[in-house]
C-alpha positions as CSV (number, residue, x, y, z in Angstrom):
1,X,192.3,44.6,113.9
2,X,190.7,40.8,114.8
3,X,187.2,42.5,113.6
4,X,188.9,44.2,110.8
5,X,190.5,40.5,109.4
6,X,186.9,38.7,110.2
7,X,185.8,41.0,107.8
8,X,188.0,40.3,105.2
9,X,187.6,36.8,105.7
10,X,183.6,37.6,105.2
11,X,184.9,39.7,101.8
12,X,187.0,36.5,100.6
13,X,184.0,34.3,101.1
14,X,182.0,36.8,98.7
15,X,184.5,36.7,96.2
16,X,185.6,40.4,97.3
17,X,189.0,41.5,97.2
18,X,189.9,40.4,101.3
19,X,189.7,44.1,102.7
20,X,188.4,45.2,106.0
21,X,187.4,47.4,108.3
22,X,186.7,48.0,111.6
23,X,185.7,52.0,113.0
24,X,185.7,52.8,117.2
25,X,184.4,55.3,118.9
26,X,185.8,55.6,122.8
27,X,186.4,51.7,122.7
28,X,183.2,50.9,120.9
29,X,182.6,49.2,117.6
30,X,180.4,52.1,115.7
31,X,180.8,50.0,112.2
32,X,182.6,47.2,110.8
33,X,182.5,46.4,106.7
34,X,184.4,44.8,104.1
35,X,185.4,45.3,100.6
36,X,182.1,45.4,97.9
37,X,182.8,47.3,94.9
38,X,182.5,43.6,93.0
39,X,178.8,42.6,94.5
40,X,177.3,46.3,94.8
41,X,178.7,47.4,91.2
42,X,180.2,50.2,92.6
43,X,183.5,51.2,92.1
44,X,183.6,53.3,95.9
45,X,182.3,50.3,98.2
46,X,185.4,49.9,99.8
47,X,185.7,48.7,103.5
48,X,186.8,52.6,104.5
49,X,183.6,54.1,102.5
50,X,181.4,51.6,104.0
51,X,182.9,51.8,107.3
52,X,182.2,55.9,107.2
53,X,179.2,56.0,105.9
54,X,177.6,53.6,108.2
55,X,179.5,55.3,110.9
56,X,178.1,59.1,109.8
57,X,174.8,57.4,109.5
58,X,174.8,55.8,112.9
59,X,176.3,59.2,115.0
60,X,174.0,61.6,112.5
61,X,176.9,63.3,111.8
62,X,179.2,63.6,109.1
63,X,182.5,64.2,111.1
64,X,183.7,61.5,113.1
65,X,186.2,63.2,115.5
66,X,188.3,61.1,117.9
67,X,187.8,57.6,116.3
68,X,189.9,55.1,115.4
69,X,190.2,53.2,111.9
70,X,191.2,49.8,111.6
71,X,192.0,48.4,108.1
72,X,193.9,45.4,106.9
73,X,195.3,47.1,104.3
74,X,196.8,50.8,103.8
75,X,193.9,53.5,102.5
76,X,194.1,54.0,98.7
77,X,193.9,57.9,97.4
78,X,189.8,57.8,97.8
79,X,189.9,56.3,101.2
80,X,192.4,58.6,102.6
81,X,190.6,61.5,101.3
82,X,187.2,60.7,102.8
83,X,188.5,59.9,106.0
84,X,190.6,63.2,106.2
85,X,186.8,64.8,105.4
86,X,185.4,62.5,108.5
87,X,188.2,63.9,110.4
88,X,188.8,60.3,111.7
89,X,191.8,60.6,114.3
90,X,194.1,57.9,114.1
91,X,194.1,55.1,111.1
92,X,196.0,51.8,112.0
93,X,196.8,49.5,109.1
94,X,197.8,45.9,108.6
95,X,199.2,45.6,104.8
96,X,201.2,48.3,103.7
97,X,200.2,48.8,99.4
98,X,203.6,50.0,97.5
99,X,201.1,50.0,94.1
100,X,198.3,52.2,95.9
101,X,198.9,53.1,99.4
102,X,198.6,56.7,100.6
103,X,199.9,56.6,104.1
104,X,203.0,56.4,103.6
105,X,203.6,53.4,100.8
106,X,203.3,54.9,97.7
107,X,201.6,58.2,98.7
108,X,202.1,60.1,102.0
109,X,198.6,61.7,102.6
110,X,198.9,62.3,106.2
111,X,202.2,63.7,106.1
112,X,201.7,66.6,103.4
113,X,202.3,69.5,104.9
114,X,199.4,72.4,105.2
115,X,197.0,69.1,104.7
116,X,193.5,70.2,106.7
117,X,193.1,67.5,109.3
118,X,196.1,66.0,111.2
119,X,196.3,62.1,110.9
120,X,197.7,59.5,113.3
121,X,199.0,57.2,111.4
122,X,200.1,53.7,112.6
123,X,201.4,50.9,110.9
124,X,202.4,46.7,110.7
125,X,199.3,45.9,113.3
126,X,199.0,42.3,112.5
127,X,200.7,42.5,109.2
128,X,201.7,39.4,108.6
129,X,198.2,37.8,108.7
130,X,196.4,41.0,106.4
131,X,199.3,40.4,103.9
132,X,198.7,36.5,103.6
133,X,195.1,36.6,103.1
134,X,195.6,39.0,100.1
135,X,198.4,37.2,98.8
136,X,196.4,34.0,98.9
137,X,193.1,35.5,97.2
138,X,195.6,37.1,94.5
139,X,197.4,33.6,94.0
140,X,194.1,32.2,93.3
141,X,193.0,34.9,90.6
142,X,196.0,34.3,88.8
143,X,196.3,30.4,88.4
């Protein structure tokens, strides 16, 4: 989750919304990203998408079996769907989102039943900082 936060930190500095993410594969790094919708004008550059992608790109494979997401906040509805569609393992999460979060928050994803692809979910991994830096960059956009 360290990698996952310098990330967001790296997304903060950009002006990003302070999002990131961190994928391992058998207790490697296979891709780390943060947050870009606001610099690549596209509305799907989250740190998730970015992680996957680089992550398909890098194992030349689509499915990503047996790894293990790191985010500092909880996977919105798009996130959570492409990473069931990887068929990541587990997902670990800082922030939990009541306005977007589908594991568990606000939507429950993981836990619907008949869903395709079973989903570790894990939760509160270094909260406390993943919350801050949001709430700060949000304190900032409003004053």
């Amino acid at each position: 989750m360290r990698i996952a936060l310098e990330q967001a930190y790296q997304a903060l500095r950009e002006g990003e919304v302070p999002i990131g993410a961190v994928l391992i594969s058998e207790g490697e790094v296979i891709a780390q990203a943060h947050n870009m919708p606001i610099s690549l004008n596209d509305p799907t550059a989250h740190a998730e998408i970015l992680v996957l992608r680089e992550a398909a790109l890098r194992k030349n494979n689509y499915r990503l079996p047996n790894t293990v997401l790191y985010v500092t906040l909880e996977p919105c509805l798009m996130c959570i769907g492409a990473i069931l569609q990887a068929r990541v393992a587990t997902v670990v999460f800082g922030a939990s989102d009541p306005k977007a979060g589908a594991c568990g928050s606000f939507y429950s994803i993981p836990a619907t039943p008949g869903i395709m692809h079973n989903i570790k979910v894990v939760t509160g991994v270094l909260e406390r900082e993943c919350r801050e830096i949001l709430q700060a960059f949000f304190k900032t956009k409003r004053q």
